[in-house]
C-alpha positions in Angstrom: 10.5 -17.1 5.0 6.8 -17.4 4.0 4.7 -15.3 1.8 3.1 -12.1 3.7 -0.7 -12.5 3.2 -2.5 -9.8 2.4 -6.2 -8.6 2.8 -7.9 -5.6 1.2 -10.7 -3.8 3.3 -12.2 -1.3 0.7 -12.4 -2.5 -2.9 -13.1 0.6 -4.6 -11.2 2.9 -6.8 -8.0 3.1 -4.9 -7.6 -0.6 -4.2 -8.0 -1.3 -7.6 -6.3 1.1 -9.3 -3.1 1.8 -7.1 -2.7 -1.4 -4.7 -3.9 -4.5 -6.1 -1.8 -4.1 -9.1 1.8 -2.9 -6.9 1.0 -6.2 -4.7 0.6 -8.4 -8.2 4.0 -7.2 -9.1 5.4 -9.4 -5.9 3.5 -12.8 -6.3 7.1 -14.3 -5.2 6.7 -12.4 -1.7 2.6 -11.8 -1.2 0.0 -13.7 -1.3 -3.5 -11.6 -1.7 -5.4 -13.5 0.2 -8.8 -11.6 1.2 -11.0 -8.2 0.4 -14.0 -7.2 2.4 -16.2 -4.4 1.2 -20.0 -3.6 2.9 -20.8 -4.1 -1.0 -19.9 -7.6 -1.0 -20.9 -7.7 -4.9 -18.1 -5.5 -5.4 -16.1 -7.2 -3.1 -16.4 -10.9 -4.9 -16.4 -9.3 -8.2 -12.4 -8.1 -7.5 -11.7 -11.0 -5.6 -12.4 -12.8 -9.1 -10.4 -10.1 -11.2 -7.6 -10.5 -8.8 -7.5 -14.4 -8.0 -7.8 -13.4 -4.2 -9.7 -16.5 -2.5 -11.2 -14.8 -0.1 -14.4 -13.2 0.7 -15.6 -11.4 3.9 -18.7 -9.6 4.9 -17.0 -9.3 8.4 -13.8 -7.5 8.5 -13.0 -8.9 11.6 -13.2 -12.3 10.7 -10.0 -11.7 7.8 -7.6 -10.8 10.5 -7.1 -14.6 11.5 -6.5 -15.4 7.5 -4.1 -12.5 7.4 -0.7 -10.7 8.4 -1.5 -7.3 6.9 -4.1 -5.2 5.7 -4.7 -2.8 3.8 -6.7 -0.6 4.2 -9.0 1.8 1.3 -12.4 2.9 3.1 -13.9 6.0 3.6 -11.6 8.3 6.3 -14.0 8.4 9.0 -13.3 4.1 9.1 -9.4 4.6 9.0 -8.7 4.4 13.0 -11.5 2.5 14.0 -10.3 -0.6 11.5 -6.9 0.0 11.5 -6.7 0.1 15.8 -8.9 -3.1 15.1 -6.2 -5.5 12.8 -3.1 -4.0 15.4 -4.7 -5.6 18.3 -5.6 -8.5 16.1 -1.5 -8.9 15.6 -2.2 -7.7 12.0 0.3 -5.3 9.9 -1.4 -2.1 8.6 -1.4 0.2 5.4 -3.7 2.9 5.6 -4.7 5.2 2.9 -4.1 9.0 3.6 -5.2 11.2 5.0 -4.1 9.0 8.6 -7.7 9.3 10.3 -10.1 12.4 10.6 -8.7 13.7 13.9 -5.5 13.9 15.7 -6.8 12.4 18.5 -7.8 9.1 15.9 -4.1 9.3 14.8 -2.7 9.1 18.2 -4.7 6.3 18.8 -3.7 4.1 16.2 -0.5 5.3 17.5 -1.0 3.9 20.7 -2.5 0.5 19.4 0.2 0.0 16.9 3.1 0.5 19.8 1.2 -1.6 22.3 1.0 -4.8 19.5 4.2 -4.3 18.2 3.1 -4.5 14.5 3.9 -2.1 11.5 1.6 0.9 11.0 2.2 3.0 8.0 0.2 5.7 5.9 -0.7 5.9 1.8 1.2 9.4 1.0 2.7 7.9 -2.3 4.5 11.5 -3.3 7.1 10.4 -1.4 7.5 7.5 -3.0 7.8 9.5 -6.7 11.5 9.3 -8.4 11.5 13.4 -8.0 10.5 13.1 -4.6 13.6 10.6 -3.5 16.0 12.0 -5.5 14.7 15.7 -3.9 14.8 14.3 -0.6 18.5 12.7 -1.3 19.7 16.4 -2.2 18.3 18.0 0.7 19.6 15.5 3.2 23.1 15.9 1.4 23.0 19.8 2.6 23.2 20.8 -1.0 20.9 23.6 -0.6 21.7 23.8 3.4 19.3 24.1 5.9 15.6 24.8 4.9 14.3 28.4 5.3 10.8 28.8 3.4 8.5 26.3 1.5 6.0 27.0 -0.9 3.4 24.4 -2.0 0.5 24.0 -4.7 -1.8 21.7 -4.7 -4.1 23.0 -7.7 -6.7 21.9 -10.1 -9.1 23.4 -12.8 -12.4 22.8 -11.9 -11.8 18.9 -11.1 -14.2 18.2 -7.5 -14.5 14.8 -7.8 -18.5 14.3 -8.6 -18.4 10.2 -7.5 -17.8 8.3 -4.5 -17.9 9.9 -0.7 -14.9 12.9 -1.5 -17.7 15.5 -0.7 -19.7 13.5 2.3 -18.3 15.7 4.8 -19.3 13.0 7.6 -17.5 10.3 5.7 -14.3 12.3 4.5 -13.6 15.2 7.6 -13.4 17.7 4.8 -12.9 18.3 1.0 -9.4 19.3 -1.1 -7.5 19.8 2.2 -8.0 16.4 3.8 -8.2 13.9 0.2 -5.8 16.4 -1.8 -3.4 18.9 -0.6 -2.5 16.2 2.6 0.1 15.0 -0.2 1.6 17.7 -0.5 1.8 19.2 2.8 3.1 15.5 3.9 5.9 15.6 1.0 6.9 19.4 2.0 7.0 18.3 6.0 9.5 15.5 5.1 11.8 17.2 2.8 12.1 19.8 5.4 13.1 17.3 8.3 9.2 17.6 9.5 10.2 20.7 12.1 7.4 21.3 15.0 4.8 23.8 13.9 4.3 26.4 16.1 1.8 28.6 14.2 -1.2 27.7 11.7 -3.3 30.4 10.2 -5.6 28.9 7.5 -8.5 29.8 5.3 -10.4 27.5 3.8 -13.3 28.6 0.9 -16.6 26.6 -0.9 -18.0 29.3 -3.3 -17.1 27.6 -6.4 -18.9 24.5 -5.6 -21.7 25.7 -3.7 -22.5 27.6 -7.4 -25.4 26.4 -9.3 -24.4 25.3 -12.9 -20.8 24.5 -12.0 -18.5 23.9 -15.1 -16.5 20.6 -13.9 -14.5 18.3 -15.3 -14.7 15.5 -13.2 -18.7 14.8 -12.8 -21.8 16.3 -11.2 -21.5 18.4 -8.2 -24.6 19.2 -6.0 -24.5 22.8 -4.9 -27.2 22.6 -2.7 -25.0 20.0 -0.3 -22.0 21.1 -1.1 -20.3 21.2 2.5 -16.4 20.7 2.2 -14.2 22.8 1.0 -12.7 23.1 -2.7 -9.8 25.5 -1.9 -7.5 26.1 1.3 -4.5 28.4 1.9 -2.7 28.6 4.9 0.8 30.0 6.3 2.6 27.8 8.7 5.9 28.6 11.2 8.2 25.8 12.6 10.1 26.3 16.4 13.1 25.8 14.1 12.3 29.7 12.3 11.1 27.9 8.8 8.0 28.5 7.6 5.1 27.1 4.5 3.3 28.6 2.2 0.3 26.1 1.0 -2.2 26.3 -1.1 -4.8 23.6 -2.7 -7.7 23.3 -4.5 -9.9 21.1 -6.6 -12.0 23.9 -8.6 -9.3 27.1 -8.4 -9.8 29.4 -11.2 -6.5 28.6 -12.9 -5.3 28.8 -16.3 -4.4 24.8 -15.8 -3.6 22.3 -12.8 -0.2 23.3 -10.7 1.7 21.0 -8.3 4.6 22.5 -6.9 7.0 21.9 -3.7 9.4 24.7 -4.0 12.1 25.3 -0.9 14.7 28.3 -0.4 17.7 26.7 2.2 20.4 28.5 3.6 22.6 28.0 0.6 20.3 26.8 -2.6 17.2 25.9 -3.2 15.0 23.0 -4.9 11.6 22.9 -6.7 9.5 19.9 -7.7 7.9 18.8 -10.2 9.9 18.7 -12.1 12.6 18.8 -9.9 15.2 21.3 -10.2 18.5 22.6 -8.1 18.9 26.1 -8.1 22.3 27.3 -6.5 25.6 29.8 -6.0 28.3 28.4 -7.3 32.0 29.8 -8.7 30.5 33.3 -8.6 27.2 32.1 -11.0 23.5 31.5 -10.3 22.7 27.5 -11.5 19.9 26.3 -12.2 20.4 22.3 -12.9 18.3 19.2 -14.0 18.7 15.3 -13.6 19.6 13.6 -16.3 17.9 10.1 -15.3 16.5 9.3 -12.0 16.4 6.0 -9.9 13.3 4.0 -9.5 10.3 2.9 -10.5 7.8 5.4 -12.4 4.9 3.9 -10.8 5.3 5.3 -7.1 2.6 2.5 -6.1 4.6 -0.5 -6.6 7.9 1.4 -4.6 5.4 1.8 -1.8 4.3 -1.1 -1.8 7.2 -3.1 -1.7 8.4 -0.8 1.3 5.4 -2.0 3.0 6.3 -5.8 2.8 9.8 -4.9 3.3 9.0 -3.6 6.9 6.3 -5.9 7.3 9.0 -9.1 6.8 11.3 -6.7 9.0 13.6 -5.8 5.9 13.5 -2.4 6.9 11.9 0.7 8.4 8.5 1.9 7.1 9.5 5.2 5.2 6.3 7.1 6.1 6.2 6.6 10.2 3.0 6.9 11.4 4.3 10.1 13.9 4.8 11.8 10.6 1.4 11.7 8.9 0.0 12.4 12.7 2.0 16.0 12.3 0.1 15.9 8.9 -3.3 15.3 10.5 -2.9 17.6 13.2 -2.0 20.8 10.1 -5.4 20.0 8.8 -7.2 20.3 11.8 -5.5 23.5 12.8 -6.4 25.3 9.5 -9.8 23.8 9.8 -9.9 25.0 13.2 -8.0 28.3 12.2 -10.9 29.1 9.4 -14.1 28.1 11.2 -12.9 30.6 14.1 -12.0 33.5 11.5 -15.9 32.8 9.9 -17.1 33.2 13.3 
């Protein structure tokens, strides 16, 4: 079996600093063969870092070097490149969040049934050692069936002040979309991913939109602030579970929180860290691992389940059905708090 060759479309931050360096770990199974970024200075100068031989100004011209992308751009380019490489014959890894709109994600969808080719989404949580050992104890039934969820996503005054996180047009929103999407992803899955049935959602921008903002991560310009920095929402499932969520980059907390917590039927969980709270022999125990299975880094995990189901190894563990139920959440508390600020 030959080498699965790779190319990179997006050679910022994330390519860089999560995927590059996962793929590098695998030089017996991967070649990187190509990046293409619309800064093509960039693009050449981590073709060089990386030994990738390379280079294209036309996205569409890698796909004939290539059997899978990968791919790191702004969301509002997620479904247009990613339907693009599928009907090219082309494997894809998208970042999160899937695409900007349901509608996007179905379409991928759609492209990725018709050509027969691997399609999977960047919500690395999953791939955490907390987050497969959590998800081993609640398939197990050791806390029985899932009744409520409660998730926070939270920082301290941390809006990201680079790149395109606040370009509304670019992005399709702010700490919802590029933040709490991990977490409402992770939740979904260790609850079985049950159909929603109700979405009320709130979404806020006051923080930001504030002139003089104390922030941690960089510059923010009130005057075009237009996403949001904080979003609750309440969500039911047809199965009678329900989520509690709640993210934020800029929430006016004494320090960052990320939490999945779940109540089942007989026991509960919460991560991070992860914990098993349960009845047993007339007592109320609470119990901790001792040593988990797995990588630390969750990026190279992820990526290796990527060439794994690319080389037909095995099933993607983040199906692209799944981060469309993410995609269409978002939208609905979007939708949900633009019709209560009516």
């Amino acid at each position: 079996m030959g080498k699965l060759r790779i190319g990179i479309i997006g050679a910022g931050g994330i390519a860089e600093g999560r995927h590059l360096p996962a793929f590098q770990t695998m030089q017996d199974r991967v070649t990187l063969q190509a990046v293409h970024d619309i800064n093509e200075v960039r693009a050449r100068q981590v073709a060089e870092l990386y030994s990738i031989p390379d280079v294209f100004g036309d996205y569409g011209e890698m796909f004939r070097h290539v059997d899978a992308v990968v791919i790191c751009t702004p969301n509002k380019f997620h479904s247009e490149i990613a339907i693009a490489a599928l009907k090219r014959g082309v494997h894809v890894f998208c970042e999160k969040p899937m695409a900007i709109t349901a509608a996007e994600c179905r379409d991928m969808i759609e492209a990725a049934d018709k050509a027969g080719k691997v399609l999977t989404i960047g919500y690395h949580y999953r791939f955490m050692q907390e987050s497969r050992a959590a998800k081993a104890i609640v398939d197990a039934g050791d806390i029985g069936e899932p009744i409520v969820a409660r998730v926070k996503a939270l920082r301290r005054r941390k809006v990201p002040g680079w790149g395109v996180f606040t370009n509304k047009e670019l992005q399709g929103g702010g700490s919802l979309i590029d933040y709490g999407c991990h977490f409402l992803d992770l939740a979904l899955w260790l609850m079985g991913n049950p159909d929603p049935i109700e979405i009320s959602g709130t979404t806020y921008n006051h923080l930001s939109k504030t002139p003089g903002l104390v922030n941690e991560w960089g510059n923010v310009n009130h005057a075009t602030f237009d996403v949001d920095d904080h979003a609750t929402a309440y969500i039911k499932f047809a199965n009678g579970s329900s989520l509690l969520f709640e993210t934020s980059w800029a929430a006016n907390v004494k320090e960052d929180i990320e939490s999945v917590s779940i109540s089942g039927t007989s026991g509960g969980l919460d991560l991070f860290p992860l914990e098993v709270n349960q009845e047993k022999n007339g007592m109320l125990l609470n119990s901790e691992p001792y040593w988990l299975p797995g990588k630390a880094d969750p990026g190279i995990p992820q990526a290796k389940a990527f060439v794994n189901s690319c080389l037909g190894l095995d099933d993607v563990l983040v199906k692209p059905e799944e981060a469309l139920q993410v995609s269409t959440i978002i939208e609905s508390i979007y939708e949900s708090s633009f019709v209560k600020k009516k």
